[in-house]
Every structure is written in structure tokens, then in C-alpha cells.
PLY file of the C-alpha trace (Angstrom):
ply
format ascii 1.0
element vertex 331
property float x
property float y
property float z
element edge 330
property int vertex1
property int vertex2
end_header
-3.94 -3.18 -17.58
-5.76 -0.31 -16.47
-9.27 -1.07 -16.74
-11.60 2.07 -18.24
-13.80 3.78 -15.46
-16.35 7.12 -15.39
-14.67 10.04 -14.97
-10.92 8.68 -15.50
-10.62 12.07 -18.56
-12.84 14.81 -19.11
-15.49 13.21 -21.83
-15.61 9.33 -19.97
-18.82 9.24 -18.84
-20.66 6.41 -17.72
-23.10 5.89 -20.87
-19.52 5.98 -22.92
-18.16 3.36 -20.54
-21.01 0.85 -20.73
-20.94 1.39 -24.71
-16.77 0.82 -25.39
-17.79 -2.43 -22.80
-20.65 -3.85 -25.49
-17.62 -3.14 -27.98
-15.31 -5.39 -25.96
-13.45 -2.61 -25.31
-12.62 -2.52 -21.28
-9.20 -1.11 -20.51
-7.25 1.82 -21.73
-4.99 -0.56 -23.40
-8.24 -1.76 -25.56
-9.22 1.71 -26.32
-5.77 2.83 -27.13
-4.96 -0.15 -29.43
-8.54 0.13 -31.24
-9.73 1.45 -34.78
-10.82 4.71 -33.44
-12.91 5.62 -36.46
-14.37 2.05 -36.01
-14.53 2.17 -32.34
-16.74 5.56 -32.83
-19.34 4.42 -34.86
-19.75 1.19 -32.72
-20.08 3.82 -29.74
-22.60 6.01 -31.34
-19.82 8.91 -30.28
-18.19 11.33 -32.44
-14.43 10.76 -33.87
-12.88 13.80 -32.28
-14.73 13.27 -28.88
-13.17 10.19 -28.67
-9.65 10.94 -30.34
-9.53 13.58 -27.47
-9.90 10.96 -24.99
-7.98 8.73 -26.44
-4.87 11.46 -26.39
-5.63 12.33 -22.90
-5.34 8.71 -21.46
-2.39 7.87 -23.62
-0.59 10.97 -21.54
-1.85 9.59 -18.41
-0.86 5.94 -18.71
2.35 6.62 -20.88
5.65 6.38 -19.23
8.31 9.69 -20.21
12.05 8.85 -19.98
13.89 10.49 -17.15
18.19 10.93 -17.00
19.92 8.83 -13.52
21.11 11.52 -12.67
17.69 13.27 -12.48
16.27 10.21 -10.99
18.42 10.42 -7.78
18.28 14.13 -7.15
14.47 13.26 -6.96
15.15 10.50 -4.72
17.97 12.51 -2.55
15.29 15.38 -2.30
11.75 13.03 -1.53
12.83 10.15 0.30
12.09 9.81 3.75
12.78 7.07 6.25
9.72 6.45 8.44
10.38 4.26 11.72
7.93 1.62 12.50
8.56 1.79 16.14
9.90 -1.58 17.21
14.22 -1.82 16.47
13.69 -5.17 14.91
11.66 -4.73 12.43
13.80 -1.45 11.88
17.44 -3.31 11.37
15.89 -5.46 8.98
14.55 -2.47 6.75
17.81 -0.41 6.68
16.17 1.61 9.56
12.02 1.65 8.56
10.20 2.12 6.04
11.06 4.47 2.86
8.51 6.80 1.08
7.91 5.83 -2.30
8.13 2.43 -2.19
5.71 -0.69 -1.15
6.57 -2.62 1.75
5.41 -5.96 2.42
3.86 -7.83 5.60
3.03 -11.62 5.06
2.17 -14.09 7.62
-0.79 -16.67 8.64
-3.17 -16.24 11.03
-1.99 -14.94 14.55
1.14 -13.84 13.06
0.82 -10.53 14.11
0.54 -8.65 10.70
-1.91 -6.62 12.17
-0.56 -5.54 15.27
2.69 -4.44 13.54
0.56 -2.29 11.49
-1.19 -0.97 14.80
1.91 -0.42 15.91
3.66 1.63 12.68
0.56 3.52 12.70
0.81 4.97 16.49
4.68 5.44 15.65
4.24 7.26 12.54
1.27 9.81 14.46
1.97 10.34 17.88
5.85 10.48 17.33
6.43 11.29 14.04
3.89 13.53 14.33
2.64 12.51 10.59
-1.17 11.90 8.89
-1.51 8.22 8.21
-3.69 6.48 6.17
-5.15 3.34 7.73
-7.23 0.73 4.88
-8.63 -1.99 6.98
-10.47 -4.79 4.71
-10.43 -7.58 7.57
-12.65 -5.58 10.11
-9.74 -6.18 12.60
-8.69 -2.94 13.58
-10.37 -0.83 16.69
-10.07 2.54 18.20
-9.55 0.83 21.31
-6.34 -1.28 20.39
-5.00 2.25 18.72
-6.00 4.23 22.30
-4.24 1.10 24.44
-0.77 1.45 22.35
-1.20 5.14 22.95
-1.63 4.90 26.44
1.34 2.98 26.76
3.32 5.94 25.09
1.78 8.80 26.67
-0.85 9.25 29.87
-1.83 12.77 28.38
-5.06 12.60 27.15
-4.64 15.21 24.83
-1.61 13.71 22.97
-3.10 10.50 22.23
-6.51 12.34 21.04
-4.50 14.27 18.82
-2.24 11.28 17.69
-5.70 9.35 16.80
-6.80 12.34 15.05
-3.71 11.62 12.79
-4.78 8.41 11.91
-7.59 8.30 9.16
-9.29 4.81 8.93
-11.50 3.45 5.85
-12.98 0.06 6.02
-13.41 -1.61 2.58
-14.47 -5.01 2.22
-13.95 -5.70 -1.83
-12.08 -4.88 -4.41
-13.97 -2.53 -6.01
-13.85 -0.20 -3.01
-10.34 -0.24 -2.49
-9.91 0.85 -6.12
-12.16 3.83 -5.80
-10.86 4.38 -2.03
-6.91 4.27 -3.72
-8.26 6.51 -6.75
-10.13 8.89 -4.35
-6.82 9.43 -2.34
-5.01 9.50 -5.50
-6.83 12.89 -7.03
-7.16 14.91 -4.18
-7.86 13.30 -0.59
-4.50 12.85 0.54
-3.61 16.37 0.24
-7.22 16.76 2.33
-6.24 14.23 5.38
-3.50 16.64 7.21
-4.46 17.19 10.45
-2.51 19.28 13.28
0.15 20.15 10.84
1.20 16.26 9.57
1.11 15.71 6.13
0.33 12.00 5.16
3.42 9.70 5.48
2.02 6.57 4.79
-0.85 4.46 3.59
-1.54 0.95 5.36
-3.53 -1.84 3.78
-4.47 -4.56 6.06
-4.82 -6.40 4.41
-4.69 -6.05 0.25
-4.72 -10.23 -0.42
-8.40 -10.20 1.25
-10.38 -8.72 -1.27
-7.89 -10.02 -4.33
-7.46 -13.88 -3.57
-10.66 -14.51 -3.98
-10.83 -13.18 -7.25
-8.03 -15.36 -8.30
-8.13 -18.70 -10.17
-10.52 -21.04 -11.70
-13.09 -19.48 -14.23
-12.96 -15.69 -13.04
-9.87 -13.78 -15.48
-11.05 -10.60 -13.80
-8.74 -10.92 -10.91
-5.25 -10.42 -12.25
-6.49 -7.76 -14.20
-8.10 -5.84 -10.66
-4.67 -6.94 -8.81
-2.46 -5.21 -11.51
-4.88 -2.26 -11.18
-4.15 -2.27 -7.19
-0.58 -2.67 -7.62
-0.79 0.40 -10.08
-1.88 2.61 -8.10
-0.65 1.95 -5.01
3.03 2.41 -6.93
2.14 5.65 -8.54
0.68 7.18 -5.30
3.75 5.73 -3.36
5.62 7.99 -5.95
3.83 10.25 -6.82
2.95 11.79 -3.16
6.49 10.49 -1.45
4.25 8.40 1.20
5.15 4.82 2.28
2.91 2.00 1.68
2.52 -1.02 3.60
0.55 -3.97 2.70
-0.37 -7.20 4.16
-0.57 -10.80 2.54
-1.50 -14.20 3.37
0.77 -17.40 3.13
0.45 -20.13 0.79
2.46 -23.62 1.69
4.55 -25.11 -1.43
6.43 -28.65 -0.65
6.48 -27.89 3.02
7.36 -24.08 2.34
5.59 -21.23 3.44
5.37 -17.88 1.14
3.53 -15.01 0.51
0.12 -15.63 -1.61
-0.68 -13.69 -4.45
1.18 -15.27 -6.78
4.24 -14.71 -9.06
2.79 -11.48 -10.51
2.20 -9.51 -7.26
6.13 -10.77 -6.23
7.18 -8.11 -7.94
5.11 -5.28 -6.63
6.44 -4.83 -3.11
10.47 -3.44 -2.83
10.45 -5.19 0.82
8.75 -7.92 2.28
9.16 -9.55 5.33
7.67 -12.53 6.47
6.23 -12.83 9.43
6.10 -16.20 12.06
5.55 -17.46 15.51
8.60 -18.52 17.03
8.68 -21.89 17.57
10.27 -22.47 20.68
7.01 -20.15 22.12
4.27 -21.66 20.19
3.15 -24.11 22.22
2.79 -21.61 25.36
-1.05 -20.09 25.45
-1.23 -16.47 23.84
2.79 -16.50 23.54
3.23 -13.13 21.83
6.62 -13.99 20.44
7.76 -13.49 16.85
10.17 -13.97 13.85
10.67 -11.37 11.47
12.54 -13.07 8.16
13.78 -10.44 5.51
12.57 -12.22 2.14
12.92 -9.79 -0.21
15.30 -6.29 -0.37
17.08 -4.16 -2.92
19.36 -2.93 0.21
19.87 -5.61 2.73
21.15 -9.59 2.87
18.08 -11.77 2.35
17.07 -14.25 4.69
18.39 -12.67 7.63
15.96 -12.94 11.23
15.17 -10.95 13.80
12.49 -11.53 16.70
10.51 -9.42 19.05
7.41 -9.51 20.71
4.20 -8.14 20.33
3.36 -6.95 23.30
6.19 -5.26 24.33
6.54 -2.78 21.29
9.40 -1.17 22.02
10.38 2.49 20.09
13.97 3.30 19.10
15.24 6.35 20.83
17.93 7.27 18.47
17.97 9.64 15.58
16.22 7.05 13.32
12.90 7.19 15.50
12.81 10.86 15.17
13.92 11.80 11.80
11.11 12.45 9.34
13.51 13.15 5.96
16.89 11.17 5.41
18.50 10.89 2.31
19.99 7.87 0.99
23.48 9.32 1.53
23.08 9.57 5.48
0 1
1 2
2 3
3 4
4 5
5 6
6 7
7 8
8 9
9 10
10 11
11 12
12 13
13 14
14 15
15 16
16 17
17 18
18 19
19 20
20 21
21 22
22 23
23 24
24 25
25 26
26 27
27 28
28 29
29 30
30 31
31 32
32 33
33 34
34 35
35 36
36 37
37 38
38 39
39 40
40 41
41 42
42 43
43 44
44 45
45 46
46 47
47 48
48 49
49 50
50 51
51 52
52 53
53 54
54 55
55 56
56 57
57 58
58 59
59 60
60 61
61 62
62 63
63 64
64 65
65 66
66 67
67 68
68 69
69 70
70 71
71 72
72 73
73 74
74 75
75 76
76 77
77 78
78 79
79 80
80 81
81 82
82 83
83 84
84 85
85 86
86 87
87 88
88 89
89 90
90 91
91 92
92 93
93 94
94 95
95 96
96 97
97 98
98 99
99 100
100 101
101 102
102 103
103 104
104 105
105 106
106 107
107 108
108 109
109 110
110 111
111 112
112 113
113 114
114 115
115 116
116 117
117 118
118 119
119 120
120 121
121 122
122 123
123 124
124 125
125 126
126 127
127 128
128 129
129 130
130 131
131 132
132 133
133 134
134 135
135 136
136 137
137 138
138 139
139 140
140 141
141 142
142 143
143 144
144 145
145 146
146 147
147 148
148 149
149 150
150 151
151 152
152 153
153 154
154 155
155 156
156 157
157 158
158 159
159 160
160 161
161 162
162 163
163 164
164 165
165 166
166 167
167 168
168 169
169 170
170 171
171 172
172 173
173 174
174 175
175 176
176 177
177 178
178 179
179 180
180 181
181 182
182 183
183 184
184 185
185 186
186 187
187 188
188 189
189 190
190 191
191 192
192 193
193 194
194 195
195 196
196 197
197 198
198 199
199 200
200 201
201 202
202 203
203 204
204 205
205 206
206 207
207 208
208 209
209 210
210 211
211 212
212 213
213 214
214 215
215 216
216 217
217 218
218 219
219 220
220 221
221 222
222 223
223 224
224 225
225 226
226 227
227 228
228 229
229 230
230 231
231 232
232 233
233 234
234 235
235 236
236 237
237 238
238 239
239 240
240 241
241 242
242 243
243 244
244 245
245 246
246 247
247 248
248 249
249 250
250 251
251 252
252 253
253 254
254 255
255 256
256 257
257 258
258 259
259 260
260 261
261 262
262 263
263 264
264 265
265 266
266 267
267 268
268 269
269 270
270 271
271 272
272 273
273 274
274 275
275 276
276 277
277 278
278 279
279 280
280 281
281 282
282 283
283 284
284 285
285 286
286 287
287 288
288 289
289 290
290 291
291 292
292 293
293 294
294 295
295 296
296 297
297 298
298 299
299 300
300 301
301 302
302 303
303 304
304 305
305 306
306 307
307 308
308 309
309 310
310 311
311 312
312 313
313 314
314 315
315 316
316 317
317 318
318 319
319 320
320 321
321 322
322 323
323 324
324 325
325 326
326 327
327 328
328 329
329 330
């Protein structure tokens, strides 16, 4: 459920907004599924003012059918396969991640969710060459880790300036933000955020499950409607603007078994998600920078399969896939 916000159509203002709210009327599947003569004199707003919006949000939120065969000449023309940088992580993702599509990083703490997306962010703007979006909601990330994984690719100063230059940073700490951040990018910013020629590839969110878990449970039924917002739009701008979107997510344990958080209903929003882990053998060694990638989820590879790498030794694939910036799913 989209929920009903100022300035979503041309006549939603914010006096309109706070009135269909007294009216219990908070999403646009509320509005849409409301008297609308009714609806109109409970709003103190005019029949055809609000028909009009009510026609122009139905043609926003309503899904058109589309032939296969149309559907994969748009995905043979858009897709692109974007290398995160490190082999591992590559084999398990049928060579890195693919425009359009949400990809998935869970793990506890010190699993090194972070620094992967450190990592995919360097790879994607210094060799790539393309604009990435960076949402940080944990207040981890630092324009000094970013300059240090530079400097390990390239000593010319100029390079890594303009590789940082690439990389566009927000830091959100709620919900709400992210919404209008994702909504802001949505209508107009992402087309705005290429610099030295890269268009934007990708969108990171480190991480999405710490402003929605705490919305979740007990008394406030808010959340799941604000996580089905998130999912929303991160899925239409993933398609809408060919980029690829990766997200973070904690771990919750079940009978001794660790799995992403979020719940059953976010399960379904990411195409890929991997699960990441210390590896044992190196956990009890201080700072051991060690760790297991598990495949848990994928529409093109065997589940369950394992791969690990380390951290600190983030090593880029030379071939064709670390270089390629469009690929079609034929190649």
C-alpha cells in the first residue's frame, strides 16, 4: 500500500492530505476504493478536483499488461551486469550484480556487510567508471575508508578524486527520509547525479532493516505498511532507471538458525540475497578478516552454495566481467 503524500499528482496538496487523513483515508488504495462523491464532501473539496486525482493516481499505481516476448527484448536491451569487485562474491551472482533487480546483503554485526558495499561502490566508480548512489542509515561509512580502497587501486591522485566524485552519499537516519530520499531520486535526481560522464549504475542502502525493524511489531501497524512502501520504490526505480540496488539486512536466529530479518513479507523483495558470516575456523583469531559468502536465494544459480574471501584483501577480477558495463542475458 502506497501511502498518500503532498505533491504525489498535480491537486495533492498538503491541506487535502491532512483532510482525506481525518476521513480515514491514508493510502491510494483508500482513496481509490472510496465513495468519491462521499469522500468530497467529507474533504470540503470539489467532486471533479478530486475525480481528477483520483484518475491520475489510479494510472500511476496501476499495473498495464506487457507480451514475453516484449518483456525480454526490454530485458536483452537494459540489463547490465555490474561487477562488485571481489571474484567470490561474483561466481555466486552469475558474475555481479544485474540492473533492475534488488540484491540482498544480510549478516550480524562484523560480518562485513558494509565493507562489501565499500567495496562495490569503489568498483562500480573508479573502474566501471559509473555514478553510484551511496544511502548510509548506520553512520558507518567515511570518505576515508572510500579514499584507502582507492589508494589501493590507484596512487594517482586525480583518479581516485574523480572516482569519489562518482560516488554520491546521503545519510538518513529514519524511515521517513529514506522515503522522500528514494522518491526524490525517483522524479528527477538520478538523472541529476552523473558526474564525469557516468550515469548512475546503482543505488546502495546500508543498511534498509535500520530504520524499518524498529517500526515492526507490537502495537505500531505503521511499519509493514512504510516497508512495502520502501520495497515499492526501490523495485520501480530498479526498473524503471535500469540501476542495481543493493540492500543490507540484519539476522534474526530461529531454532539455532540464522536468517535475514525483516520478515516473511520483505523475503520476497530482493531477487538475490546472500548471507554473509565469519568463517569459523578464523573467528577466534583477533580482527580475522575472513568470510563466508552463502547464496540463499537466486532465480539463476544453485542455492546454498559457499564461497569465502577476505576483507581486506579485495581483490578485482581482471577478465571481461570486471570491465563490461552492458551484457545481455544471452552472453
Amino acid at each position: 500500500m502506497v501511502v498518500l503524500r503532498e505533491g504525489m499528482c498535480p491537486g495533492l496538496d498538503a491541506d487535502l492530505v491532512r483532510d482525506l487523513r481525518a476521513a480515514d483515508v491514508k493510502t491510494v488504495e483508500d482513496l481509490v476504493s472510496s465513495d468519491t462523491e462521499d469522500l468530497a464532501q467529507k474533504c470540503s473539496v470539489s467532486y471533479r478536483a478530486l475525480f481528477a486525482i483520483r484518475r491520475v493516481l489510479l494510472a500511476q499505481h496501476t499495473a498495464f499488461p506487457v507480451s514475453g516476448a516484449d518483456l525480454y527484448e526490454e530485458l536483452l536491451s537494459s540489463t547490465a551486469i555490474l561487477s562488485t569487485g571481489n571474484s567470490s562474491l561474483d561466481k555466486l551472482l552469475d558474475s555481479g550484480l544485474y540492473t533492475g533487480e534488488i540484491t540482498e546483503l544480510s549478516g550480524g554485526p562484523g560480518s562485513g556487510k558494509s565493507q562489501v558495499c565499500f567495496g562495490v561502490a569503489v568498483n562500480i566508480s573508479y573502474h566501471l567508471k559509473q555514478s553510484v548512489i551511496f544511502i548510509d542509515t548506520t553512520g558507518g561509512l567515511t570518505a576515508r575508508r572510500l579514499l584507502q580502497m582507492l589508494e589501493a587501486e590507484t596512487s594517482n591522485r586525480e583518479e581516485q578524486m574523480e572516482a569519489l566524485q562518482r560516488i554520491h552519499i546521503f545519510r538518513l537516519f529514519d524511515v521517513f527520509s529514506l522515503l522522500d530520499c528514494l522518491y526524490s531520486l525517483r522524479t528527477g535526481m538520478l538523472q541529476q547525479a552523473s558526474v564525469g560522464g557516468g550515469s548512475v549504475k546503482a543505488v546502495i542502502v546500508d543498511s534498509v532493516s535500520a530504520v524499518i525493524a524498529p517500526l515492526l511489531g507490537g502495537k505500531q501497524s505503521e511499519g509493514m505498511s512504510l516497508m512495502t512502501q520502501v520495497a515499492g520504490v526501490l523495485k520501480t526505480m530498479a526498473k524503471d532507471f535500469n540501476v542495481a540496488v543493493l540492500v543490507t539486512n540484519h539476522v534474526t536466529r530461529s531454532s539455532s538458525r540464522v536468517q535475514p530479518g525483516l520478515g516473511v513479507s520483505w523475503r520476497h523483495v530482493p531477487r538475490t540475497r546472500i548471507l554473509l558470516e565469519r568463517v569459523e575456523k578464523a573467528a577466534a583469531v583477533s580482527r580475522s578478516s575472513m568470510r563466508s559468502a552463502t547464496l540463499i536465494k537466486s532465480s539463476r544459480q544453485l542455492c546454498h552454495k559457499t564461497e569465502e574471501f577476505d576483507l581486506q584483501r579485495w581483490c578485482h577480477s581482471e577478465g571481461p566481467s570486471a570491465k563490461r558495463k552492458l551484457e545481455d542475458m544471452d552472453s
